[in-house]
LOGUVEX-424840 format. One record per residue (C-alpha): residue in one letter; x, z, y. Coordinates in steps of 0.05 Angstrom, whole numbers, padded with zeros to 5 digits, always signed. Example, Ala and Ser with C-alpha at 12.3 -4.5 7.8 and 13.67 -1.06 7.14 Angstrom:
# LOGUVEX-424840
A+00246+00156-00090;S+00273+00143-00021;
***
This chain:
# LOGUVEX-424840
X-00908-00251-00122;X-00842-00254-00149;X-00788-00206-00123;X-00714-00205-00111;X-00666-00157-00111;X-00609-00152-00063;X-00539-00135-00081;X-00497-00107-00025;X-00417-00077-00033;X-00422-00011+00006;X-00387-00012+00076;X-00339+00056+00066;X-00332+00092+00128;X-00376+00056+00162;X-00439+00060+00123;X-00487+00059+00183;X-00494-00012+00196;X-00505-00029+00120;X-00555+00010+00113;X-00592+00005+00186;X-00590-00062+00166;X-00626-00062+00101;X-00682-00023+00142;X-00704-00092+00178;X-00711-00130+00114;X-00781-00144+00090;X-00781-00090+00032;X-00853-00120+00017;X-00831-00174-00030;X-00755-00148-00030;X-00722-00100-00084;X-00654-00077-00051;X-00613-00042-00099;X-00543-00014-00051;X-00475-00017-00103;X-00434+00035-00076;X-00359+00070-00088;X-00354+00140-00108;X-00317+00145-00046;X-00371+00168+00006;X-00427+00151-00026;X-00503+00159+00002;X-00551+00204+00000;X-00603+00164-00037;X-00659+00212-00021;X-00655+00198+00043;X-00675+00122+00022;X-00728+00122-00026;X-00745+00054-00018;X-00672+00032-00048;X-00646+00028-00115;X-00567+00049-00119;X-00509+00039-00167;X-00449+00079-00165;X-00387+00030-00178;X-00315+00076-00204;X-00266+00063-00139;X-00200+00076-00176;X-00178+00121-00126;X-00126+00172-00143;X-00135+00242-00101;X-00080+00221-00053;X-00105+00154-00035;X-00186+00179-00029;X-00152+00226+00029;X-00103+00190+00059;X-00113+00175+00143;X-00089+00106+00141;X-00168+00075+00140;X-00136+00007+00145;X-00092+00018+00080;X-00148+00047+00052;X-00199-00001+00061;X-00146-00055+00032;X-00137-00021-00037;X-00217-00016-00044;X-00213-00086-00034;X-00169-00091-00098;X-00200-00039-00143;X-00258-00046-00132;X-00263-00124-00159;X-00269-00112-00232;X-00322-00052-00233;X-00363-00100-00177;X-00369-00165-00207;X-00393-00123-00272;X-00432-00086-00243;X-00468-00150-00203;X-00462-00191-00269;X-00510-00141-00300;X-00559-00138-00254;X-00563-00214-00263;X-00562-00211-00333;X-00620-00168-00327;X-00669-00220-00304;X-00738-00235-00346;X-00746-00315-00352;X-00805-00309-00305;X-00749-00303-00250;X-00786-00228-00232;X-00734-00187-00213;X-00678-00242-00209;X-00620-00222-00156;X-00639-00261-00100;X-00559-00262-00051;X-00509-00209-00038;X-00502-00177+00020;X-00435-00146+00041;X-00399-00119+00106;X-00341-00172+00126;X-00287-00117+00109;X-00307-00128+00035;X-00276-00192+00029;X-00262-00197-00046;X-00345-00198-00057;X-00341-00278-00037;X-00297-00290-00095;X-00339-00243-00136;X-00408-00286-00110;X-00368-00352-00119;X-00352-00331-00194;X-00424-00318-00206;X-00461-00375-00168;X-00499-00325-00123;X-00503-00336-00045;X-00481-00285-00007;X-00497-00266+00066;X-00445-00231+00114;X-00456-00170+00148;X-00415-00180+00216;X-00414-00111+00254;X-00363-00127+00308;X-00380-00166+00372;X-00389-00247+00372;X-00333-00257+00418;X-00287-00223+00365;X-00314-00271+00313;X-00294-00321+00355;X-00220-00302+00355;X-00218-00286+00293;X-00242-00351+00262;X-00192-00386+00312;X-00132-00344+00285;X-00108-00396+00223;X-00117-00457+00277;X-00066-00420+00327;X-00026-00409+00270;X-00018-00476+00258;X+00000-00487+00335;X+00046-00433+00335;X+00007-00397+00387;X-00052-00340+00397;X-00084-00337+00460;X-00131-00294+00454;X-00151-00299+00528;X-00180-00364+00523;X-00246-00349+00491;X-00307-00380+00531;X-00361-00332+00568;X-00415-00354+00526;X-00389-00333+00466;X-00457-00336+00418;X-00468-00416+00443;X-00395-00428+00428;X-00409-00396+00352;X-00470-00444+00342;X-00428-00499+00360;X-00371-00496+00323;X-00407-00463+00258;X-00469-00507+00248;X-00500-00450+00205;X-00556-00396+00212;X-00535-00336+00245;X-00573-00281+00266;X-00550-00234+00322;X-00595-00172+00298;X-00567-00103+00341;X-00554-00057+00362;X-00575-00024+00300;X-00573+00048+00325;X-00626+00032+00380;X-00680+00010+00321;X-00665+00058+00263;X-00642+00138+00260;X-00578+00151+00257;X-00548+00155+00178;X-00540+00223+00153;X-00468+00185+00120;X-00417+00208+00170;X-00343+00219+00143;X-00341+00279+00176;X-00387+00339+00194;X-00418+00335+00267;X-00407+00391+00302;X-00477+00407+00338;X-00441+00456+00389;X-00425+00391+00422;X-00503+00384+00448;X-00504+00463+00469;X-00449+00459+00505;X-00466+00397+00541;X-00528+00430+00567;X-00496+00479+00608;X-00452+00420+00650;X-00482+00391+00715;X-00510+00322+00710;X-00462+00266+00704;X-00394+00305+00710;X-00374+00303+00623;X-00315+00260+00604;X-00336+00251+00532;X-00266+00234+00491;X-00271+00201+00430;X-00220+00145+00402;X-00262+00143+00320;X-00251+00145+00257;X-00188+00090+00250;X-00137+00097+00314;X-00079+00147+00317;X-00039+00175+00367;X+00029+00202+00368;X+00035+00272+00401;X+00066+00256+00474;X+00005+00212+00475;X-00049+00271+00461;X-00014+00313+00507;X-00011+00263+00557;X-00083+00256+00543;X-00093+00332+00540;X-00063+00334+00614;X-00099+00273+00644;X-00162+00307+00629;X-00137+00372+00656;X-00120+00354+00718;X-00185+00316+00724;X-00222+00374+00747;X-00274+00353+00707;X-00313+00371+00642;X-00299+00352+00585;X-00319+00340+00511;X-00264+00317+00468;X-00273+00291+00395;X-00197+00307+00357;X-00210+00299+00285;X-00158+00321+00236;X-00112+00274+00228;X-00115+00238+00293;X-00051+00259+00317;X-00001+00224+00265;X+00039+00283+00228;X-00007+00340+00244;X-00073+00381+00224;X-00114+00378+00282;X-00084+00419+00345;X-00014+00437+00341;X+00004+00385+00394;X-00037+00417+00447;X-00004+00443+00505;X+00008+00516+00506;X-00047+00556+00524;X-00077+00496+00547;X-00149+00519+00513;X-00146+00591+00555;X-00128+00555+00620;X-00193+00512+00626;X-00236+00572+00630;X-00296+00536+00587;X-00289+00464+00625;X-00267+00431+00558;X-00302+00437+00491;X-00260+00407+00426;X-00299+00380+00365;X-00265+00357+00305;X-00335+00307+00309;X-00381+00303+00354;X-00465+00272+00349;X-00442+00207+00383;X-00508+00175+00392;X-00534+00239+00418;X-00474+00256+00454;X-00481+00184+00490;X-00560+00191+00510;X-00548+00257+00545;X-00559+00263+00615;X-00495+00309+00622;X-00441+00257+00613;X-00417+00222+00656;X-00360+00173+00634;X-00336+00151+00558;X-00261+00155+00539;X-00259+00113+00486;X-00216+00059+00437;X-00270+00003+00444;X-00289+00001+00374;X-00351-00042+00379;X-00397+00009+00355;X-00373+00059+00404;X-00377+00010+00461;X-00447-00015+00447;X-00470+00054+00451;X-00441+00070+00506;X-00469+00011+00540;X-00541+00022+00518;X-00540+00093+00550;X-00507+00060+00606;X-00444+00110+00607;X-00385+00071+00643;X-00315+00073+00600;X-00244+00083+00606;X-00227+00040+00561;X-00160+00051+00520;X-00160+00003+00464;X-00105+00002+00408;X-00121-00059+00355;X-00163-00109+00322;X-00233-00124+00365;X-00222-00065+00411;X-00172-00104+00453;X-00229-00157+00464;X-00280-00110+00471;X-00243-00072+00527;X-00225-00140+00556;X-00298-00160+00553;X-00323-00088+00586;X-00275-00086+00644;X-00264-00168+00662;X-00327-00198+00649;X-00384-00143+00653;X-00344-00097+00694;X-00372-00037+00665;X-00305+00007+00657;X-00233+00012+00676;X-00173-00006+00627;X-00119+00037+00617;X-00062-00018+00600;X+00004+00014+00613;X+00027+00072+00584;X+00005+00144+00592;X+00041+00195+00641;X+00034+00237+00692;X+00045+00217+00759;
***
C-alpha cells in the first residue's frame, strides 16, 4: 500500500497538542515526518515512530529569550516562511513516480498562520490543528464580520457552540480532545517541572490546596502578585503557587514578594518556578485551581473536576472563564480588580 507522509510546522511552546495529536493518526499506512524550529525542539527519541526536520528559526539570542510569547510567536511566523516552504518543497520533490512516499497534507497548529500561504504556493492541502475551545472559534471567525458592523459582542455566542460551527462552516471537523486524557504527557515543556510540587502536596489534607498557576503567556505587574501573594495569605489555606521567571513584568522571579512573606506561612505555601500540571490537577490534595483560563489549563482542570477561580487576562481565556462560571457554573470570576478588603 502506498504511504504518505505528513508535514506539520511545529507548535513552539506549546508542543503538546501537536504531537498528542499525531499519536491518534493511523501510523499503519502513514509516514509523519514533524518540521520543527531550533527553538524548542523535540526529543525525537522519545518518538521513534516520527521522522523530524530541523528548520533554522532566525532567531537572534535576544529574541529566542525574550518573555513577550505573543511577540515571539509573531516573528516565527515571519522567519520562519522561507526555511519552511523549502524545507516542505523538498520533501515533495522527493517523491518516486509510483506516488510511494508522496506528502500526503500539512498539518499545522492555527498560531502558524503563514503555513496556508506556504501550502497554497505548493498545491498541498493542509489540515488545521485548533487547540483552543469551539466557542472561541466561533468568535474568532465572527471578528472581520463585526468589524464590518463596527461592533464585537462577544457575548452573543449561542450555547451550542459545536452545532453552530457545523452550520455556518459546511466542512469536516473533528472535535478530537482532550488530548492529555489519551496520550502521556510530552517530555517538551519550556521549563523544568519541579517534582517537589507532588511531595509537598502529599503532606496537605484532602481538598484544602489552592493550586496557582496563570501559564506560560500572561503577565502581571507587581501590585498585582502581591495582591495575589496576600489574597492567598489570608486564605488560611494551602497553597501551591506556579511563579515562573518572568511572570512578574520587570523582574527575575521573586523580588515582588512581600517581605518575609515566605517565613510567615510556616510551610502552608510551596513556590515552583513550574509545576507537573496534569499531575498537579489529578491529585487528591487540591482543592481549587487559580488560573488564567487558558484552554488547556481549564480542560484539565475540568477533567479532574477541580473547581476554578477564574482570572482571565486575553484572547480565549475571557470566553473560557465566561463559559466556566455562566454556563457550566463550575468556578467563580474574579472581574474587578485585585485588593484587599
Amino acid at each position: 500500500m502506498a504511504t504518505g507522509s505528513i508535514s506539520t510546522a511545529f507548535t513552539g511552546p506549546h508542543q503538546p497538542n501537536a504531537l498528542a495529536c499525531k499519536h491518534s493518526l493511523p501510523q499503519s499506512w502513514l509516514s509523519i515526518t514533524i518540521i520543527h524550529t531550533n527553538f524548542n525542539s523535540p526529543n525525537s527519541s522519545n518518538y521513534p515512530h516520527f521522522s523530524f526536520r530541523s528548520i533554522p528559526d532566525g532567531l537572534s539570542e535576544t529574541e529566542a529569550s525574550t518573555t513577550d510569547l505573543i511577540a515571539f510567536s509573531m516573528l516565527l511566523n515571519v522567519k520562519c516562511v522561507v526555511p519552511f516552504q523549502d524545507c516542505l518543497a523538498e520533501l515533495l520533490g522527493g517523491g518516486d513516480d509510483d506516488d510511494d512516499d508522496d506528502v500526503a497534507c500539512l498539518i499545522t497548529d492555527a498560531v502558524w498562520y503563514f503555513t496556508q500561504a506556504v501550502a497554497d504556493s505548493l498545491k498541498l492541502p493542509r489540515i488545521v490543528l485548533r487547540t483552543n475551545n469551539v466557542c472561541s472559534f466561533n468568535a474568532f471567525a465572527a471578528i472581520p464580520l463585526l468589524y464590518e458592523k463596527g461592533c464585537l459582542p462577544m457575548q452573543e455566542l449561542e450555547e451550542l457552540a459545536l452545532t453552530n460551527l457545523k452550520q455556518q462552516f459546511p466542512i469536516p471537523n473533528f472535535p478530537i480532545g482532550p488530548f492529555h486524557k489519551y496520550f502521556p504527557a510530552s517530555s517538551s515543556s519550556l521549563l523544568a517541572q519541579d517534582q517537589t510540587s507532588i511531595s509537598w502536596l502529599d503532606k496537605q489534607p484532602p481538598k484544602s490546596v489552592i493550586y496557582v498557576s496563570f501559564g506560560s503567556l500572561v503577565g502581571v505587574n507587581a501590585t498585582e502578585f502581591q495582591e495575589i501573594a496576600w489574597g492567598l495569605a489570608n486564605s488560611k489555606l494551602p497553597f501551591l503557587w506556579v511563579v515562573r521567571p518572568g511572570l512578574v513584568r520587570g523582574t527575575e522571579w521573586l523580588e515582588p514578594l512581600p517581605k518575609n512573606f515566605l517565613e510567615m506561612l510556616n510551610g502552608r505555601g510551596h513556590i515552583v518556578k513550574w509545576a507537573p500540571q496534569q499531575e498537579v490537577l489529578a491529585h487528591s490534595y487540591v482543592g481549587a485551581f487559580w488560573t488564567h483560563n487558558g484552554w488547556n489549563s481549564t480542560l484539565e482542570s475540568i477533567c479532574e473536576g477541580v473547581p476554578m477561580i477564574c482570572q482571565p487576562c486575553f484572547g480565549d481565556q475571557l470566553v473560557n472563564a465566561r463559559y466556566v462560571c455562566d454556563v457550566w457554573r463550575f468556578g467563580l470570576h474574579l472581574e474587578k480588580k485585585l485588593e484587599r478588603g
